[in-house]
C-alpha positions as CSV (number, residue, x, y, z in Angstrom):
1,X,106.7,101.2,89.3
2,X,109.1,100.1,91.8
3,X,112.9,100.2,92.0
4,X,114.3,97.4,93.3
5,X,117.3,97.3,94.3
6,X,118.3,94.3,96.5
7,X,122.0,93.1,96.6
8,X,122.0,89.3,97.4
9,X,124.7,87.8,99.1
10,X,125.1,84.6,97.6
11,X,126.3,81.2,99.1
12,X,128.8,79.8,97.1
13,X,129.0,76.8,98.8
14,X,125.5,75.7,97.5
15,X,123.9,75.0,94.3
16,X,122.8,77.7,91.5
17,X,119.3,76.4,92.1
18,X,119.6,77.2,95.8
19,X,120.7,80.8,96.0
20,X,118.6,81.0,92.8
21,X,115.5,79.9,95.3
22,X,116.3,81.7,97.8
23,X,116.3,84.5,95.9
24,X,113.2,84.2,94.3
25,X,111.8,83.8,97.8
26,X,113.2,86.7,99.4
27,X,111.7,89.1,96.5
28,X,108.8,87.8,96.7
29,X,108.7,88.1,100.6
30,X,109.7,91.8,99.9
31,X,107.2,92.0,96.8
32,X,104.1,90.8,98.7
33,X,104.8,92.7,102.0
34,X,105.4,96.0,99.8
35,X,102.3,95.6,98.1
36,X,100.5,95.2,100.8
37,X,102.1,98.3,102.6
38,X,100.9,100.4,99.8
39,X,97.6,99.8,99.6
40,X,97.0,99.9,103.4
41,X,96.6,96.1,104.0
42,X,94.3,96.5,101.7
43,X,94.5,92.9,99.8
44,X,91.6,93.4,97.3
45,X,92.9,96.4,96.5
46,X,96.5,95.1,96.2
47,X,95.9,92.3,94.3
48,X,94.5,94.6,91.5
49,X,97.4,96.6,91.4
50,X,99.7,93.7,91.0
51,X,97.4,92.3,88.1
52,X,97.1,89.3,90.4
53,X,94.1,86.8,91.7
54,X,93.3,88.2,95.3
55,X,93.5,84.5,96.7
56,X,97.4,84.1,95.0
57,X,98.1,87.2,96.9
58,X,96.4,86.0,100.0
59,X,98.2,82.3,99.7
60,X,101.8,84.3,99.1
61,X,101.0,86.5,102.2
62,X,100.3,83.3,104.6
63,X,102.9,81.4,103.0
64,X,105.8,83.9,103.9
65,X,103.8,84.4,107.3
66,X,102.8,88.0,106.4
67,X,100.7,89.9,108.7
68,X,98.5,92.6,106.9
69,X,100.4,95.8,107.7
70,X,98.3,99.0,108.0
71,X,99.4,102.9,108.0
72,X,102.7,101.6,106.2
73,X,103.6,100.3,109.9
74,X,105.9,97.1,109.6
75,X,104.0,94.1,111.4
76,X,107.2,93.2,112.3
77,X,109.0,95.4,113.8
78,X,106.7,98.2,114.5
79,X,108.8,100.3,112.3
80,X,106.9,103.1,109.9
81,X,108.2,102.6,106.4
82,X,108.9,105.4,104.0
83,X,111.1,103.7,101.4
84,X,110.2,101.1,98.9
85,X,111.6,98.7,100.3
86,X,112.4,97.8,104.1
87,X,114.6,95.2,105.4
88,X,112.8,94.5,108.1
89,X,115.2,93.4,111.4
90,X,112.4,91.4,113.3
């Protein structure tokens, strides 16, 4: 089980449904990269994990223009991830 623990800065000067949105789409960003981190790009393997289809998790990974990570190495930024969850700069 992971802890998440991500502190949203909200924009009051849009709607609840926005930052709501938003929100959803930044954990799920987070969620899908994570995942994928875990199980060593692995999608298969991470889609079992997550209890989800394989081509949901492959649709949610091209959606949020996730590269497959391997060796827990960030696509992004290059940067080797040890926590559960990395804010990736990039």
């Amino acid at each position: 089980m992971l802890n998440v623990n991500v502190k949203h800065v909200f924009d009051f000067a849009v709607s609840y449904r926005q930052n709501k949105s938003h929100a959803v789409l930044e954990f799920e960003r987070e969620y899908v990269l994570q995942l994928l981190m875990r199980n060593d790009g692995n999608i298969t393997q991470a889609a079992k994990e997550a209890n989800m289809d394989r081509k949901h998790l492959s649709d949610l990974a091209k959606k949020h223009r996730i590269d497959i990570p391997r060796n827990n190495v960030c696509p992004h930024c290059h940067v080797k991830v040890t926590g559960p969850f990395h804010k990736c700069p990039a």
